[in-house]
C-alpha beads as a LAMMPS data file, in Angstrom:
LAMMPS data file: protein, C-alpha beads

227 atoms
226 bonds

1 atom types
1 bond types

-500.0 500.0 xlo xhi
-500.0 500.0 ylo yhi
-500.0 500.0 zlo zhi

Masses

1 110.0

Atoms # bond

1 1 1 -237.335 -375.599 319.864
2 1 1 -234.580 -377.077 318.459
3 1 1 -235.260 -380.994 318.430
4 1 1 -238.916 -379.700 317.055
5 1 1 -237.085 -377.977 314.237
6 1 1 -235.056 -381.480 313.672
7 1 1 -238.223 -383.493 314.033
8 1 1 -239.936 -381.271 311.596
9 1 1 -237.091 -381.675 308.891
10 1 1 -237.696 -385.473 308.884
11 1 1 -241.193 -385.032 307.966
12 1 1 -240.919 -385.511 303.601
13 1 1 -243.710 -382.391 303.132
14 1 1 -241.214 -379.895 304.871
15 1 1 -237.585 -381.321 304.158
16 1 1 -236.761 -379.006 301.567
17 1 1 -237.731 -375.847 303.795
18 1 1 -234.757 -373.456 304.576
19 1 1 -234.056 -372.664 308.013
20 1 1 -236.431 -369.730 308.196
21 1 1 -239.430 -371.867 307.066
22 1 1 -238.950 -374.443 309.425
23 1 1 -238.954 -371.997 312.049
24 1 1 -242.346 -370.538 310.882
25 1 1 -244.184 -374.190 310.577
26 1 1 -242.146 -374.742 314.031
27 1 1 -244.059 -371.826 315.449
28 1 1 -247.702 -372.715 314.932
29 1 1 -247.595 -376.624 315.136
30 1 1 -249.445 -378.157 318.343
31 1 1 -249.064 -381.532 319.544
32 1 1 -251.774 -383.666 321.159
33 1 1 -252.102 -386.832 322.331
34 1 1 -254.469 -389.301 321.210
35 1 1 -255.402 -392.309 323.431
36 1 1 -256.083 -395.648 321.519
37 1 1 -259.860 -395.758 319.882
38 1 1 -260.132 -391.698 320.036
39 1 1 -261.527 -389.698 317.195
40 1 1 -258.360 -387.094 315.907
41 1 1 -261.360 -385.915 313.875
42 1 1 -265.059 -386.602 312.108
43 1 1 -266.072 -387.087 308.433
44 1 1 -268.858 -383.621 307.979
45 1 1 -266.948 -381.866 310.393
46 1 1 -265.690 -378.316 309.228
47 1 1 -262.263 -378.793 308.151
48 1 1 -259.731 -376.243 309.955
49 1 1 -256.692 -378.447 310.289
50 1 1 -254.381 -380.520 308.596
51 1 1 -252.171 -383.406 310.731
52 1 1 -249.418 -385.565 311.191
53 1 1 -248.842 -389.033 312.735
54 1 1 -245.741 -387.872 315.285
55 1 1 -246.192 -391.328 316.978
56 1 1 -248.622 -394.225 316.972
57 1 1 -251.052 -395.298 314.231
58 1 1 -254.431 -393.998 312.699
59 1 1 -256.882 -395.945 310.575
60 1 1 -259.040 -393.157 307.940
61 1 1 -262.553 -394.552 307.093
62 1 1 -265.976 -393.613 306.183
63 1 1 -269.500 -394.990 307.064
64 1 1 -271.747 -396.191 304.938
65 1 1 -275.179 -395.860 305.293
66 1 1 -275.810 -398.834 307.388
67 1 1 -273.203 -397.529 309.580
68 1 1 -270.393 -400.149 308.513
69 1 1 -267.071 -398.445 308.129
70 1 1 -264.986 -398.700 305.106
71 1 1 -260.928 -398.273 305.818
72 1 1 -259.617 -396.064 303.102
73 1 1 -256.085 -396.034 304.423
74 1 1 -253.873 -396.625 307.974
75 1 1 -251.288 -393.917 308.566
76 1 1 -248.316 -394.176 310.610
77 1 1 -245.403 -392.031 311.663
78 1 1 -244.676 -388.891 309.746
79 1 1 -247.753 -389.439 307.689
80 1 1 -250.153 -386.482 306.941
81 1 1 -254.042 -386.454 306.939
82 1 1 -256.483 -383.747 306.374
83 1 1 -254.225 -381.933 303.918
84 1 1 -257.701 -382.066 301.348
85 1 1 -258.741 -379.047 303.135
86 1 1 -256.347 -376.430 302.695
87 1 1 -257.360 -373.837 301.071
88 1 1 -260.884 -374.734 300.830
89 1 1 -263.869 -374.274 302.883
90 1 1 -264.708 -378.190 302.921
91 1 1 -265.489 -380.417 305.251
92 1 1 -263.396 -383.348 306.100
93 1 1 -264.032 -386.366 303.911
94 1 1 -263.757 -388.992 306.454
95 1 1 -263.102 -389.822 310.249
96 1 1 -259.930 -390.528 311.974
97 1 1 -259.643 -392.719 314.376
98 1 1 -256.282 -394.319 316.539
99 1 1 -255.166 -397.765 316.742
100 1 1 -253.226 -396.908 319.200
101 1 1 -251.799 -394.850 321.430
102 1 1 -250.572 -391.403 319.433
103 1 1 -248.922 -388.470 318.957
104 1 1 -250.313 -385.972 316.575
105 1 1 -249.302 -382.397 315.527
106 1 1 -251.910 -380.257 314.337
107 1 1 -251.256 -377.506 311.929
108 1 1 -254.243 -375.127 311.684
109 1 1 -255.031 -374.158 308.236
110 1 1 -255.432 -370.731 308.346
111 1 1 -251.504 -370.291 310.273
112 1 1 -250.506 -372.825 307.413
113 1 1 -251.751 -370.972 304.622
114 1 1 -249.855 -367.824 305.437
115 1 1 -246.268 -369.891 305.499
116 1 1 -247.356 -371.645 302.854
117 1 1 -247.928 -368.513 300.320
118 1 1 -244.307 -367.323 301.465
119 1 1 -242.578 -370.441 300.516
120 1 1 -243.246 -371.964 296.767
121 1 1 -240.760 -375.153 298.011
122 1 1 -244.039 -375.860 301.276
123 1 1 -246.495 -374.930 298.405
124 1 1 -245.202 -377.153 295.796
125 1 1 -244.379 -380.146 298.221
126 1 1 -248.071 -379.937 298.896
127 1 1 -249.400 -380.131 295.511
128 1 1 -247.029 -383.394 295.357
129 1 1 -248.613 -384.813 298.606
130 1 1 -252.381 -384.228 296.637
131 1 1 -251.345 -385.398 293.747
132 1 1 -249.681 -388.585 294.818
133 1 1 -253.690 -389.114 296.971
134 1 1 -255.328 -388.962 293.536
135 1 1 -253.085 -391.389 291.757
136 1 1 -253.212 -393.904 294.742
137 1 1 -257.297 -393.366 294.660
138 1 1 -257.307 -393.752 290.496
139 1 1 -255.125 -396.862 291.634
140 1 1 -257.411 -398.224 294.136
141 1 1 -260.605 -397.958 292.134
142 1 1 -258.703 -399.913 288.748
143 1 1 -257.818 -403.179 291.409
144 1 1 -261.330 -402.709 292.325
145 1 1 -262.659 -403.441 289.505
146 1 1 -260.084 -405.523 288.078
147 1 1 -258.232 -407.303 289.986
148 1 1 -259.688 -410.420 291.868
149 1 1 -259.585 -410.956 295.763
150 1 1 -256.678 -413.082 296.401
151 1 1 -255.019 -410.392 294.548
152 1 1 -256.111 -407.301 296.744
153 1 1 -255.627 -409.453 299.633
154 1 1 -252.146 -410.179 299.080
155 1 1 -251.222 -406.587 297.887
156 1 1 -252.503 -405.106 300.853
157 1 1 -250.967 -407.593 303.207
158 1 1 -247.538 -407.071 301.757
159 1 1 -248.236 -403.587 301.637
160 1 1 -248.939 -402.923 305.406
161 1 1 -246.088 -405.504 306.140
162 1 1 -243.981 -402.653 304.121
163 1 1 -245.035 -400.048 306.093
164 1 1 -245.842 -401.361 309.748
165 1 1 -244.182 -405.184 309.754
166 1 1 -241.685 -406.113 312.054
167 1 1 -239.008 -408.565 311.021
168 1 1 -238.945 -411.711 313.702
169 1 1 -236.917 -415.194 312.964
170 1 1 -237.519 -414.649 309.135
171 1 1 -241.125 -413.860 309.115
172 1 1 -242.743 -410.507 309.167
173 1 1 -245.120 -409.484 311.467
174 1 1 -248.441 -407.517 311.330
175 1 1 -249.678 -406.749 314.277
176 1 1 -252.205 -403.982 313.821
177 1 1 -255.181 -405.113 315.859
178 1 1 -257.142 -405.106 312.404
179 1 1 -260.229 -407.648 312.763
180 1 1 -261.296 -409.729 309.723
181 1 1 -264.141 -407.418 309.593
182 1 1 -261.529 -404.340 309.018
183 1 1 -258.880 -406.493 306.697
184 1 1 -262.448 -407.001 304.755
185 1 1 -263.219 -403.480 304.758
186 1 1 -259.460 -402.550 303.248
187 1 1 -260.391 -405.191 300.773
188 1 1 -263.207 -403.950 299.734
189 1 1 -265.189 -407.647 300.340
190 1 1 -266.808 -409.168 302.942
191 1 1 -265.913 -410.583 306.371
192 1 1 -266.502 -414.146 305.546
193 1 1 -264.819 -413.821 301.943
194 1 1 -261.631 -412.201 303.258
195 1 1 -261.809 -414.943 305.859
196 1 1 -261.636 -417.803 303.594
197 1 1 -258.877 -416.180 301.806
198 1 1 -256.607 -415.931 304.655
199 1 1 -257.171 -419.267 305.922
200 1 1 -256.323 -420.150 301.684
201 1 1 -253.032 -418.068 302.838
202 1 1 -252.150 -420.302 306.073
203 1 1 -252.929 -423.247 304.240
204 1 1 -250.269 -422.987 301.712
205 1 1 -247.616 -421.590 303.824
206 1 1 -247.689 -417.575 303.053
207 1 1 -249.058 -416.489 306.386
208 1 1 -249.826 -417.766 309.837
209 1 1 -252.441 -416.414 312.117
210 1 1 -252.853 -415.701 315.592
211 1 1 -255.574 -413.875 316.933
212 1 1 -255.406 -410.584 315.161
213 1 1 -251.912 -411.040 314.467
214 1 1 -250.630 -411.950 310.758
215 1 1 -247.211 -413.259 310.313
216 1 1 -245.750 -413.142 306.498
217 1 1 -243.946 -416.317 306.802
218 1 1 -243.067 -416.708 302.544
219 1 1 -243.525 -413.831 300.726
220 1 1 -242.251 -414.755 297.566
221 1 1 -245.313 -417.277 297.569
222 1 1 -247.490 -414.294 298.889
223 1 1 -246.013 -411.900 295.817
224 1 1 -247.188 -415.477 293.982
225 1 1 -250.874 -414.013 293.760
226 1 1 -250.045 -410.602 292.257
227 1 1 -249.230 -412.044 288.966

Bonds

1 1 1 2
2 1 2 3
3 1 3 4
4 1 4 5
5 1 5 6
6 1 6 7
7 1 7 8
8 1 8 9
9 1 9 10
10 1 10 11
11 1 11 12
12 1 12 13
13 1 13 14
14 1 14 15
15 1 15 16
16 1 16 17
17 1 17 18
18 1 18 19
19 1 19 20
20 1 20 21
21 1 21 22
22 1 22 23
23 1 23 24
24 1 24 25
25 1 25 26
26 1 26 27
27 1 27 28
28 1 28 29
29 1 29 30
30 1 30 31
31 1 31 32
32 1 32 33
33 1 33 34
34 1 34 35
35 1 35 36
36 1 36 37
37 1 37 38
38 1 38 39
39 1 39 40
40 1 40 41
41 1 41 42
42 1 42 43
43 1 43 44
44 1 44 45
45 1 45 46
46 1 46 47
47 1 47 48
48 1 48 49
49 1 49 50
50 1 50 51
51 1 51 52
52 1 52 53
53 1 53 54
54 1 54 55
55 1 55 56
56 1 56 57
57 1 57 58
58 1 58 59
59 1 59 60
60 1 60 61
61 1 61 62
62 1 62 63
63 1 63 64
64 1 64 65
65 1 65 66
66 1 66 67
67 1 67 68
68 1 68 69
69 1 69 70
70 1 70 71
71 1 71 72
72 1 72 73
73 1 73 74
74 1 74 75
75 1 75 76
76 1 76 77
77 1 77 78
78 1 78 79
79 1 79 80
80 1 80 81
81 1 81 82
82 1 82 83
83 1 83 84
84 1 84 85
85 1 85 86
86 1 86 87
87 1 87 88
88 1 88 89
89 1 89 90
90 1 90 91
91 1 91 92
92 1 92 93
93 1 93 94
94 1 94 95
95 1 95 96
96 1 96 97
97 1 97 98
98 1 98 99
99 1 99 100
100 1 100 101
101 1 101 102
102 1 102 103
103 1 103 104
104 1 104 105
105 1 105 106
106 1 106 107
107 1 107 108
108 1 108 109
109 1 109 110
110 1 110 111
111 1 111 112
112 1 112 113
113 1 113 114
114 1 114 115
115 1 115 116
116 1 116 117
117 1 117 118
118 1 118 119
119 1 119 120
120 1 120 121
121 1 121 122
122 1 122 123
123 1 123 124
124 1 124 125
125 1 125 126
126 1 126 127
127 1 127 128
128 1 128 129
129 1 129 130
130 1 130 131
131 1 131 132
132 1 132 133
133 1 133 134
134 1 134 135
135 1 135 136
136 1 136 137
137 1 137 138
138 1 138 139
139 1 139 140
140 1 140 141
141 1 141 142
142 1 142 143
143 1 143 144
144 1 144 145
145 1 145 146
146 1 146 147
147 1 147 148
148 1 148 149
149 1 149 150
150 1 150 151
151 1 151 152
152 1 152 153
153 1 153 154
154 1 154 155
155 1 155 156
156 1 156 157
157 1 157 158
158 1 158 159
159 1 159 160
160 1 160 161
161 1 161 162
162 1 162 163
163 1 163 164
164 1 164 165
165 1 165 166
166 1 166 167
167 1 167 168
168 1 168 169
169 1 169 170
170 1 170 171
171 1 171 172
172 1 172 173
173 1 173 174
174 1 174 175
175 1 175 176
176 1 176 177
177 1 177 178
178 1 178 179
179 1 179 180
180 1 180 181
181 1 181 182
182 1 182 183
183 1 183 184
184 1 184 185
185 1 185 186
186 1 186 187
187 1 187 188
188 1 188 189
189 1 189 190
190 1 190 191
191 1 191 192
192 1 192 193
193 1 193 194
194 1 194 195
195 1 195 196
196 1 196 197
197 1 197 198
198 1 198 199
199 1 199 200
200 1 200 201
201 1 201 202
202 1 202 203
203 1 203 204
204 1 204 205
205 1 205 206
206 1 206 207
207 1 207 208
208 1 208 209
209 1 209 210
210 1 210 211
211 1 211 212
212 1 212 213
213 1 213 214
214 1 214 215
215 1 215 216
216 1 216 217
217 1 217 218
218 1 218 219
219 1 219 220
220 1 220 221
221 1 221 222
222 1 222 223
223 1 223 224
224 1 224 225
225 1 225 226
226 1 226 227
């Protein structure tokens, strides 16, 4: 119980709970584990849970009508998902998926809900979590329509090298297992456009490619594009 109480404390939502509200969220969390390429859950599906990324990787997405996915976000380790449906009766907006092998703890809404309406510090730490979704959608839809593809290409490179990069002999690495097709669809352009770009990358020294894997190899000349 106790390293479950420590793990829980390192998780940003719940690190300003006391010692009695740990315990509570402590007492109703499950953990699961995910192999790589399962569904954690299914965009229309009834929403009863909310989760978080103990271990591994998860890529969010929703299909279009031609049955193409579109990546709305990756989520790593301590990262929640399916928060949108506390307290409401929705459905989840989107599927779930691993990239690998994970670790999730589930947190049923209903259980939630109680701790949460004991403890305003869970309760406002929530609203945070929602609000901070918004402004990153409000965010995503201005480079949309604004910004130009070598742009979002480069942002979102540097920003999953932020988040999931591994430093090696003064590159970063990206080693996600995304395929153009996916780095496209986190784009928000096509396979063959988001292609070209990256091979307009390698060319001038900002990246080199291997497979699946990206390496950041300058990314002062990467940051180059955002201006």
């Amino acid at each position: 119980m106790r390293s479950r109480i420590d793990y829980i404390k390192g998780i940003p939502i719940f690190q300003s709970l006391d010692e009695g509200e740990l315990e509570a969220v402590e007492s109703i969390l499950k953990e699961r584990v995910y192999k790589k390429n399962s569904i954690v859950i299914s965009e229309g599906n009834h929403g009863d849970s909310m989760f978080v990324v103990k271990s591994g990787k998860v890529k969010i997405y929703k299909t279009d009508v031609s049955g193409k996915e579109i990546i709305l976000d990756i989520k790593g380790e301590n990262k929640m998902f399916g928060e949108v449906t506390l307290f409401t009766d929705i459905s989840y907006p989107a599927t779930v998926k691993t990239i690998e092998d994970s670790e999730i703890i589930i947190l049923e809404n209903v259980e939630l809900e109680k701790v949460v309406e004991k403890s305003p510090k869970l309760a406002l730490g929530i609203i945070k979590v929602l609000s901070a979704r918004l402004l990153k959608s409000q965010q995503k839809h201005k480079e949309l329509v604004v910004d130009d593809v070598y742009m979002r290409t480069a942002r979102e490179l540097l920003s999953l090298a932020a988040k999931y990069g591994k430093e090696s002999g003064g590159s970063t690495e990206l080693d996600l297992g995304l395929t153009r097709e996916e780095i496209a669809s986190i784009v928000g352009t096509s396979r063959e456009t988001v292609s070209r770009v990256l091979s307009r990358f390698g060319s001038e020294g900002s990246i080199a490619i291997k497979g699946r894997k990206i390496s950041i190899v300058n990314k002062e000349k990467l940051k180059g594009w955002l201006e």
